[in-house]
C-alpha positions as CSV (number, residue, x, y, z in Angstrom):
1,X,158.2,98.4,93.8
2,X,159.0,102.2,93.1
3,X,157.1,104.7,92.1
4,X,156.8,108.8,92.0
5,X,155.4,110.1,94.8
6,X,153.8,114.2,94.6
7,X,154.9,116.2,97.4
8,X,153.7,119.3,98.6
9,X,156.4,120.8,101.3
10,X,155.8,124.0,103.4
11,X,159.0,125.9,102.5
12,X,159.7,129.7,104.5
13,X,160.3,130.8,107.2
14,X,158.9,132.9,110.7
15,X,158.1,136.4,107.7
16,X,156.0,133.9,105.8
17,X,156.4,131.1,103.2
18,X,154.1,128.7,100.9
19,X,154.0,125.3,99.8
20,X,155.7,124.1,97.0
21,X,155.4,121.0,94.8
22,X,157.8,117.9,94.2
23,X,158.0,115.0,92.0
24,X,160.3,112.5,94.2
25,X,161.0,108.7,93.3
26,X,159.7,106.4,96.1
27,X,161.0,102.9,97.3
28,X,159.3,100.0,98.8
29,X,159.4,100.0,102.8
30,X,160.5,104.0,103.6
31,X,158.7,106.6,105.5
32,X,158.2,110.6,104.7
33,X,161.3,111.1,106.8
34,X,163.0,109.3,104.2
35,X,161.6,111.1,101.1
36,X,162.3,114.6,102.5
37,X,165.9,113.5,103.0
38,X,165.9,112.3,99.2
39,X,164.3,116.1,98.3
40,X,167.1,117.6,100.1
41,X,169.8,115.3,98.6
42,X,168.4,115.5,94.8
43,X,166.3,118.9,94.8
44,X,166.2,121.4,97.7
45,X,169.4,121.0,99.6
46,X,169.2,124.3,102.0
47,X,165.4,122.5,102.5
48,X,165.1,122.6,107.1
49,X,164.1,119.8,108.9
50,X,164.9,118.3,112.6
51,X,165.8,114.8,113.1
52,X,167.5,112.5,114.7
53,X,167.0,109.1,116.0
54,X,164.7,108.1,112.9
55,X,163.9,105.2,115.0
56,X,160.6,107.0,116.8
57,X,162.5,107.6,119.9
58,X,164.1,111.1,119.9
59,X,160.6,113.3,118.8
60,X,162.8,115.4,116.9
61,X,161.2,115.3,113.6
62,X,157.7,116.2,114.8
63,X,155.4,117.9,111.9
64,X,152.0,117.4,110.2
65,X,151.2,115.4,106.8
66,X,148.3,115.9,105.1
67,X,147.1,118.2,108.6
68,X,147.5,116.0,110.7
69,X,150.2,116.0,113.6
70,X,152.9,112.7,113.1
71,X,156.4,111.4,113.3
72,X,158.4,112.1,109.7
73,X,159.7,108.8,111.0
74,X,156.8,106.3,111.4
75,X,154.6,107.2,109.2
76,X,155.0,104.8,106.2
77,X,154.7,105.9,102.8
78,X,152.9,102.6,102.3
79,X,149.7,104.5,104.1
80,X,149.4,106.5,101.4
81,X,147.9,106.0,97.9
82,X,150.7,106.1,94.9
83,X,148.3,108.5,93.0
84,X,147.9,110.4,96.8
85,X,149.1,114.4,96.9
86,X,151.3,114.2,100.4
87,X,151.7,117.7,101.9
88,X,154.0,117.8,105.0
89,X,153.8,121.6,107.2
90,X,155.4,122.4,110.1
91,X,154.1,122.0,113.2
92,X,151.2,125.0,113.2
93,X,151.1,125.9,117.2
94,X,155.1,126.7,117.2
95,X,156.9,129.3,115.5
96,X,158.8,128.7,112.3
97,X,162.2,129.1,112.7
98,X,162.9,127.4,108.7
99,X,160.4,125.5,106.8
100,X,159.7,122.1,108.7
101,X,161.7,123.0,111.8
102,X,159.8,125.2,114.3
103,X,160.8,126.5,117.7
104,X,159.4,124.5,120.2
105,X,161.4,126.6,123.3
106,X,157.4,127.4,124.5
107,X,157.3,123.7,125.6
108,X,160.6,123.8,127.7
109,X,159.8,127.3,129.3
110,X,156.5,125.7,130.8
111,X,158.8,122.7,132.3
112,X,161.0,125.0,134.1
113,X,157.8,125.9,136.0
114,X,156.8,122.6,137.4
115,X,158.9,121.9,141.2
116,X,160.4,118.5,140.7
117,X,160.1,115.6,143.0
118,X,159.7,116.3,146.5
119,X,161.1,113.1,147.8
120,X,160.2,112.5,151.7
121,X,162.3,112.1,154.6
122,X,164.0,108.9,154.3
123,X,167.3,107.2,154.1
124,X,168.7,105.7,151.3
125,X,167.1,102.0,150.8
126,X,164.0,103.4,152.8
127,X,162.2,104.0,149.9
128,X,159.3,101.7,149.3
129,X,156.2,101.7,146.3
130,X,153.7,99.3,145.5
131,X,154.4,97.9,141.5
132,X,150.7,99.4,140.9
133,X,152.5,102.8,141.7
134,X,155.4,101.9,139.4
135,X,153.2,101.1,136.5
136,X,151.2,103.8,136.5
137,X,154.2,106.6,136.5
138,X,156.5,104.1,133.9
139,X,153.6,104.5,131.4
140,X,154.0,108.6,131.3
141,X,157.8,108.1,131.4
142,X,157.5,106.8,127.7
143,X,156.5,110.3,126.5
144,X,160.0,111.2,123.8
145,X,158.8,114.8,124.1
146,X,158.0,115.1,120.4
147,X,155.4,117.6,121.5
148,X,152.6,116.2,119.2
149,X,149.7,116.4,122.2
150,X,151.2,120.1,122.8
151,X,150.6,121.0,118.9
152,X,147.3,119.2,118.2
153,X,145.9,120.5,121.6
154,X,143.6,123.6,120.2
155,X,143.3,125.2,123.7
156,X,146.5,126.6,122.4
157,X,147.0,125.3,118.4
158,X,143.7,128.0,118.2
159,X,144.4,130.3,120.6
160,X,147.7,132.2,120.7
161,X,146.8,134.0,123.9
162,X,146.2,131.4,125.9
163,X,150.4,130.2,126.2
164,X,150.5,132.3,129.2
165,X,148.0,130.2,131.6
166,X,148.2,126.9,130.2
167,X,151.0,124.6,130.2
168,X,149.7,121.9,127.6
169,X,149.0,117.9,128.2
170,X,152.4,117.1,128.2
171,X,153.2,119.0,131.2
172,X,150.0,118.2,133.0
173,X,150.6,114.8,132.4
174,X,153.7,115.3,134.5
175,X,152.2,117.2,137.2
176,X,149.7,114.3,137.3
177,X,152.5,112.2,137.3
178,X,153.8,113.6,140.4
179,X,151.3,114.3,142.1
180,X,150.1,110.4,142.0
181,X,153.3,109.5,142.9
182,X,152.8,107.9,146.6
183,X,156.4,109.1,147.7
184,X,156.2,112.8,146.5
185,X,155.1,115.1,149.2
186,X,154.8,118.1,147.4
187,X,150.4,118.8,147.0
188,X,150.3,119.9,143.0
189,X,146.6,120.4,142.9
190,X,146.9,124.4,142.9
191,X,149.8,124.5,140.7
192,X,147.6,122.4,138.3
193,X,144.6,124.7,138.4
194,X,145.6,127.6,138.8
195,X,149.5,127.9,137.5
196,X,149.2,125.6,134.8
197,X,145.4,125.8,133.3
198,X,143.9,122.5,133.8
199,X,140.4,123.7,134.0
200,X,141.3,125.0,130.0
201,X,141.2,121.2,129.5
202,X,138.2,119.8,128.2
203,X,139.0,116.4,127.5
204,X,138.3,116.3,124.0
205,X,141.5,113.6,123.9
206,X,143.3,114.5,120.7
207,X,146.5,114.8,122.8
208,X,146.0,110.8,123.1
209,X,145.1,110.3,119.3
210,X,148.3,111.6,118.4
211,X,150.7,110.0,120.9
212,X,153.7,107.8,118.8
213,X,153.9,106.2,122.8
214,X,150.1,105.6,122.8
215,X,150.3,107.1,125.9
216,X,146.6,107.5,127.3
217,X,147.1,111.1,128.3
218,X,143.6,111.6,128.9
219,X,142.1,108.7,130.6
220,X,144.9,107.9,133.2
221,X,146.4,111.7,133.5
222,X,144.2,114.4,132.7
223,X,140.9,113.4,134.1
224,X,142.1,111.8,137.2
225,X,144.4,115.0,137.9
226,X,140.8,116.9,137.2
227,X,139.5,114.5,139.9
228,X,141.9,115.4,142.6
229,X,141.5,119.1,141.8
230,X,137.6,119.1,142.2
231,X,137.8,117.0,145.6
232,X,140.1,119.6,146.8
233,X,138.5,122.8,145.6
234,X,134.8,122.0,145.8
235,X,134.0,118.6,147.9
236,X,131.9,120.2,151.0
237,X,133.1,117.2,153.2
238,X,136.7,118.0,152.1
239,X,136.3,122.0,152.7
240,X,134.1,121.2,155.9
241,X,137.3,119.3,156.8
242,X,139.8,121.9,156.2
243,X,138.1,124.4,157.8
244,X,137.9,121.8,161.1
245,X,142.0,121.2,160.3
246,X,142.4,125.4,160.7
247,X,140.9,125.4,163.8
């Protein structure tokens, strides 16, 4: 059964902007995705937004309703009271480039910094990995790089400055992912640490909250990369070790 649905949409763009209200028919079974294409089709045609896939698999339409980071695409309008005020804003850690569309170019600048696989020397067909190994890397390859964990993280959705040092959970998840990998020969524990501001971190696991994947992020990435990084840098057997190695 239909209904009208109030809308509050952040419209503007990187000078400033505000929210404005709508009064927009609803039908039984859509998402928000959905209802913003109806504003633009019936109200606010020049109205921004990315998307794509509108399947949950492309992480272009990434934004916040009612302040919270989501997917226009799967989140249901049937979540939502009829009565319910539904404001949808950008995503608030990114620039606005034009009202729900922000420039997420932060978030491919910061993979361009992490070395990719460092396979070892071995012939084609040589290759060998235990299905624990597979398992464990498949589930990071589900991220759709919708950048939710990067925008919810507030180690930089708070703190402007700290872009610079800290590369975000997505790409620490795939340091971590490399880094675990048994037939990557690269040693990522510095470039964790020190390029790419793990120690910022502090495992609060909203990255995980928000993941469309469910991707544990924290659990199986983040704490066990912090756990490779603290037996290299301050283990005394390790550093007793490596100071035996030198000589």
């Amino acid at each position: 059964m239909g209904y009208d649905a109030r809308f509050r949409v952040w419209r503007g763009d990187i000078d400033g902007g505000d929210l404005q209200d709508y009064t927009v028919a609803v039908n039984e079974g859509e998402v928000v995705l959905d209802i913003i294409h109806r504003l633009q089709a019936t109200q606010t045609p020049d109205l921004a937004v990315r998307w794509n896939c509108k399947a949950g698999k492309c992480g272009s339409c990434s934004a916040e309703v009612n302040g919270r980071p989501r997917l226009l695409c799967m989140t249901r309008m049937s979540t939502f009271a009829p009565d319910e005020v539904i404001t949808v804003t950008p995503m608030r850690t990114f620039p606005v480039v034009k009202d729900l569309v922000t420039d997420v170019s932060f978030n491919y600048e910061k993979a361009r910094e992490i070395p990719s696989f460092a396979p070892p020397d071995l012939a084609p067909g040589e290759y060998r990995m235990k299905q624990v190994d597979v398992e464990r890397s498949q589930e990071f390859r589900k991220c759709i790089e919708c950048f939710l964990c990067q925008n919810t993280c507030h180690v930089v959705r708070d703190h402007e400055e700290n872009k610079q040092e800290f590369a975000g959970p997505r790409y620490l998840m795939r340091i971590a992912e490399l880094e675990m990998h048994p037939l990557d020969t690269a040693d990522r524990r510095e470039l964790a640490q020190e390029d790419a501001g793990l120690g910022y971190c502090n495992i609060t696991k909203c990255c995980t909250e928000v993941c469309p994947e469910h991707i544990k992020i924290t659990d199986n990435a983040l704490i066990p990369l912090k756990e490779r990084v603290v037996d290299r840098k301050y283990d005394p057997i390790v550093w007793l070790g490596n100071k035996l190695f030198r000589r």
